[in-house]
Steps between C-alpha positions, in 0.01 A plus 500: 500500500477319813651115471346254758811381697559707787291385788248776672688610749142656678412211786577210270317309789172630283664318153432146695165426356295574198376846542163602356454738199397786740788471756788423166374881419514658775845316546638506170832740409512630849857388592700666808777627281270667286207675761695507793285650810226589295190297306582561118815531367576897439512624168832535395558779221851395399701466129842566631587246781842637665780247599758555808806425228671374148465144634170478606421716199601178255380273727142593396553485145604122560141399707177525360222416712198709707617592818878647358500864435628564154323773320146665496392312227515115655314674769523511901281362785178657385483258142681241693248485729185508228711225297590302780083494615395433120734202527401338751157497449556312185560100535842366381640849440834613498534884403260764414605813258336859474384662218386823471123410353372135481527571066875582597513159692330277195782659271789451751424140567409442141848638375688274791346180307512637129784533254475585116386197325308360780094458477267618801184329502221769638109396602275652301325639807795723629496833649546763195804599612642155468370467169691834362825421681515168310384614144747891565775533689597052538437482080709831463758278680491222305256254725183335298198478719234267438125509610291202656188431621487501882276209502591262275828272645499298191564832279734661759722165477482513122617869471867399653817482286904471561493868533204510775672626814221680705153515578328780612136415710259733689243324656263565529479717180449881674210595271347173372577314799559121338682302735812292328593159650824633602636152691429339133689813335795507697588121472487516149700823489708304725561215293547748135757674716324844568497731744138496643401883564171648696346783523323410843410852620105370533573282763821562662689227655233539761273361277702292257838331584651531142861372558334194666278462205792458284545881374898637481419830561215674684447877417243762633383852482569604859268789342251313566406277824831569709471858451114527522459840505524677169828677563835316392614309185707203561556136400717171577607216369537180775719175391709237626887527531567465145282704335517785757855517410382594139277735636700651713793563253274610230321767717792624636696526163168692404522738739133371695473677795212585723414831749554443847173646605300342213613134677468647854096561352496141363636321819211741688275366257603136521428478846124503491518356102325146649221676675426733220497206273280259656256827556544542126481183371170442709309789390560441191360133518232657606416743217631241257196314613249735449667645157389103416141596553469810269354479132759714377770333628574183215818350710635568819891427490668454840675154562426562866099438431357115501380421149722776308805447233786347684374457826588159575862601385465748774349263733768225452842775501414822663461599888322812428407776256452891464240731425533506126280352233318567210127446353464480154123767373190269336591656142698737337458862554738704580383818540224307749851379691597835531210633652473220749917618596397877527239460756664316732573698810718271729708353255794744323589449161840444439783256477675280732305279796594374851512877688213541776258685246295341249559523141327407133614495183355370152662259254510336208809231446374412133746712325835390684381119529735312282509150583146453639133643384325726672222467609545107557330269343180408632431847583257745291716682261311832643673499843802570480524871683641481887527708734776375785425604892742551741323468820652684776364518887168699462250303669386235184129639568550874425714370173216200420262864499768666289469224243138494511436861458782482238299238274179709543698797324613265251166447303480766256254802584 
């Protein structure tokens, strides 16, 4: 949905100069055509669109761009509007599609790049979703995927053949957090003849310009950050001209299609996504820190920190960050993990991250690691139990005495 061409029609005085990240959202999707008197475009509930005859009738089965009425399912001004925002946030963009979850929009973009035959080189650290579409539904279709380390360029070049034609990244990795040297990556994807692929939901393009850092595609969970508040599923896939074509054929031959009032919720939630970021991303610098201080705690894993795995990747590529990160417990006990997750009284337990509340979840990536140890080396073979945080906008204090309280309960009685 939503191909960059047609020029904002809104005061295109505004469109002059370089607009900041804060006035791009406020700005972003709301064309004339599409709000018309009013602030947000309305939610339009819609899967028949009517024509006035027989011509004009065939007329829209010959066009195929955001902004014609067709049919339902290619959507109407309130996913135009959400795709049209998404797009233009991202650098060197063309097009941005829907999906209706952000697994839904790893699978759609992976299928636009993938026929039988072909190989899809996956990072080791991906999101376990990732890691079950490639080994279940892309092998039942005849597609080999192949694991790498995220860390090591020299293996990731090696791991290439004639049959290589995508790469899926996620950086950084969404439970162990290693940051991958995506610039590096995507030139030698480049030069194999791959599709470069990322799973950049972390960051956003607020916080990491992955077409300009050589990436194809750029795909989030609009679950996450652009919704922000716990209540919709969505995702997207952003691209340039040629491979939003795929994308947009392959979704639409798929049937992807989104709600109306799930994207009115994520273009609500987009608007204040910057502010609720750098709140985020700041408090959870700050507990971050302190996690560094406690005995229990063997390694704290958030790029964003000075001194921690990946930083100066982060430092050199990325613009900002989020609230989520990981520590890795001094040792191995699990039932001792548990306890420490029970008593915390701030934090929910449960899946997902980037909504307003605060979540915590443990993990242990040994058993699905493939193409890279864990723990790393270097580290004591004892710690190797997590538990990820998603900090949301409590006050970092109250959740700092969460924690604390939380590792008290911990020791056994």
């Amino acid at each position: 949905m939503a191909a960059k061409g047609d020029t904002d029609a809104r005061r295109p005085d505004r469109q002059e100069r370089q607009l900041g990240t804060g006035t791009r959202l406020v700005e972003a999707g709301r064309r004339e055509e599409w709000t018309g008197a009013v602030v947000n475009p309305p939610v339009w509930r819609a899967s028949t669109h009517l024509y006035n005859d027989v011509a004009a009738l065939r007329g829209g089965q010959r066009g195929n761009a955001d902004g014609a009425f067709f049919y339902g399912r290619r959507g109407a001004p309130t996913q135009w509007a959400l795709a049209d925002a998404l797009t233009s946030l991202e650098p060197g963009a063309y097009g941005t599609m829907l999906y209706p979850s952000g697994t839904a929009a790893l699978a759609g973009a992976l299928m636009a790049v993938l026929s039988p035959g072909d190989v899809l080189l996956v990072t080791d650290n991906a999101y376990e979703p990732t890691r079950n579409l490639a080994t279940g539904i892309l092998k039942r279709f005849g597609i080999e995927s192949r694991f790498f380390d995220p860390c090591d360029l020299d293996a990731f070049a090696a791991v290439f053949c004639e049959r290589t034609k995508a790469v899926m990244l996620e950086c950084p990795g969404s439970l162990t957090m290693e940051l991958q040297d995506i610039p590096a990556m995507a030139t030698i994807a480049r030069a194999k003849g791959a599709v470069t692929c990322i799973d950049n939901t972390w960051a956003s393009p607020l916080g990491f310009a992955a077409l300009e850092h050589g990436c194809d595609i750029s795909i989030m969970s609009l679950t996450k950050h652009v919704g922000g508040h716990s209540d919709l599923m969505m995702g997207s896939a952003t691209a340039g001209e040629r491979h939003y074509r795929r994308l947009r054929n392959t979704a639409q031959a798929l049937g992807h299609v989104v709600s109306p009032d799930d994207a009115a919720l994520a273009l609500r939630g987009l608007r204040t996504m910057g502010v609720r970021l750098e709140r985020e991303a700041a408090s959870a610098l700050n507990i971050a820190a302190w996690l560094q201080s406690r005995d229990e705690v063997a390694q704290v894993l958030c790029p964003m920190l000075p001194g921690a795995p990946g930083h100066t990747i982060w430092k050199r590529d990325f613009t900002g960050g989020c609230g989520l990160f990981s520590f890795i417990l001094q040792g191995g006990d699990d039932e001792a993990r548990s306890r420490f997750i029970d008593a915390l009284q701030l934090f929910g337990i449960g899946y997902s991250w980037g909504g307003f509340e605060s979540l915590a979840i443990p993990f242990d990536p040994s058993p699905i690691r493939s193409a890279s140890a864990w723990p790393p080396a270097g580290w004591d073979a004892a710690d190797r139990l997590g538990v990820r945080l998603s900090i949301g906008l409590e006050d970092a204090d109250d959740l700092i005495a969460d924690l604390d309280q939380a590792f008290n309960a911990m020791a056994p009685a």
